[in-house]
C-alpha positions as CSV (number, residue, x, y, z in Angstrom):
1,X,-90.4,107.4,153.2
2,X,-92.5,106.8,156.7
3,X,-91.5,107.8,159.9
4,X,-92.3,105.4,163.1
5,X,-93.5,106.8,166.2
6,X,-94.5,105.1,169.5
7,X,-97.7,105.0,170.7
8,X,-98.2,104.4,174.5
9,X,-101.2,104.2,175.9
10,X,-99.8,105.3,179.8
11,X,-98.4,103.6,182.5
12,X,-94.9,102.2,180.9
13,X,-92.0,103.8,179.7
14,X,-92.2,105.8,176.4
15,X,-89.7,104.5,173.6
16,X,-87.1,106.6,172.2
17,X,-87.7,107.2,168.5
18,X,-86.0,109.9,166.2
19,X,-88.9,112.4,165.8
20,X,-89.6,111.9,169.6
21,X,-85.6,113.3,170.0
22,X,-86.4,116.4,167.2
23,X,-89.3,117.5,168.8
24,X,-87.8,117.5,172.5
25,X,-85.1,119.9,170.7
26,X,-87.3,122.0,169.4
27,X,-89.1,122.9,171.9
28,X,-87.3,121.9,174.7
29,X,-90.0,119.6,176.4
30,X,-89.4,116.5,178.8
31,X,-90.1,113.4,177.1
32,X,-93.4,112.8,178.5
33,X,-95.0,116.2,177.4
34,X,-93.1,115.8,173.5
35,X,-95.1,112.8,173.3
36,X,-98.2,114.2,174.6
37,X,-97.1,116.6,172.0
38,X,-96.5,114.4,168.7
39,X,-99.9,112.3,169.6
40,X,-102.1,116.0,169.8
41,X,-101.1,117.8,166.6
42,X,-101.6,113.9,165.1
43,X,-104.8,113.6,166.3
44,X,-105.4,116.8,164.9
45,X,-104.0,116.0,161.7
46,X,-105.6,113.1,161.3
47,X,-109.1,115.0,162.0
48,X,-108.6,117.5,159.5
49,X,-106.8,114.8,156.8
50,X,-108.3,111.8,158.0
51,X,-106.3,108.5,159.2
52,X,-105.9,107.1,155.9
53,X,-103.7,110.1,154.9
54,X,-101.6,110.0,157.5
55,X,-100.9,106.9,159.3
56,X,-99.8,104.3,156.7
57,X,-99.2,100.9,159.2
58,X,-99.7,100.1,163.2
59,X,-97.7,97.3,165.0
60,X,-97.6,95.8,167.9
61,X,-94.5,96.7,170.3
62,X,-94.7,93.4,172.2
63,X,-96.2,91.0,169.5
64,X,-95.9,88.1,171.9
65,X,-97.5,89.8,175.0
66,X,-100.3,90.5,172.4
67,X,-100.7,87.2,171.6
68,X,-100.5,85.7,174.8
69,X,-102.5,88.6,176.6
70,X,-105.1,89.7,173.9
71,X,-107.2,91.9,177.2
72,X,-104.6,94.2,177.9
73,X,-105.6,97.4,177.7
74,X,-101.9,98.2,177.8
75,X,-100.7,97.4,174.4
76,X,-98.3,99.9,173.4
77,X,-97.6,99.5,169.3
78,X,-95.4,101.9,167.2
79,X,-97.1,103.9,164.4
80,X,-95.7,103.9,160.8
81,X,-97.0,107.9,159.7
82,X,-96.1,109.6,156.5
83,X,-93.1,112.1,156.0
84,X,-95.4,114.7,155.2
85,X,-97.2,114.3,158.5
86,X,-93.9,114.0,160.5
87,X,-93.4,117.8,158.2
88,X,-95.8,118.6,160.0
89,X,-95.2,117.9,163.6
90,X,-92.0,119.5,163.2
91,X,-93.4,123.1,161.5
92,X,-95.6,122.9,164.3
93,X,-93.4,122.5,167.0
94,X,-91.0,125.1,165.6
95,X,-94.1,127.9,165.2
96,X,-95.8,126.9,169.0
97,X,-91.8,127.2,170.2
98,X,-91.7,130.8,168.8
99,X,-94.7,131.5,170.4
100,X,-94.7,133.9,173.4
């Protein structure tokens, strides 16, 4: 199994998505800062397992507006990442929630 996330890249809205909602419940974060969230312990993921280990596919949101406006430096895609990294993002939201 894979678990989608959205990645944003600033200035639009951020897209509900189900591990988005889990993390938010966690640890009790706006919506903003749980996706600032997910994307950091990624990143960090991803540097200590590399990207090949964790994200498995990366789509476009708006294929059309890609198409049609390849220079946008405003492409927002969602992110297809591994259950094990999702795990992850959960254990780690649960542990920095606990923390004082």
């Amino acid at each position: 199994m894979t678990t989608d996330i959205y990645s944003h890249t600033g200035g639009r809205t951020i897209a509900t998505y189900p591990l988005l909602v889990e993390v938010r419940a966690i640890t009790g974060l706006d919506q903003a800062k749980a996706h600032d969230y997910i994307h950091a312990t990624l990143d960090q993921l991803i540097a200590e397992d590399g990207e090949e280990s964790v994200v498995v596919t990366q789509r476009p949101d708006r294929p059309g507006l890609l198409a049609n406006n390849p220079h946008d430096l405003d492409t927002n895609s969602w992110t297809t990442i591994t259950d094990d990294a999702a795990d992850f993002i959960r254990a780690a939201a649960a542990v920095d929630c606990e923390a004082p």
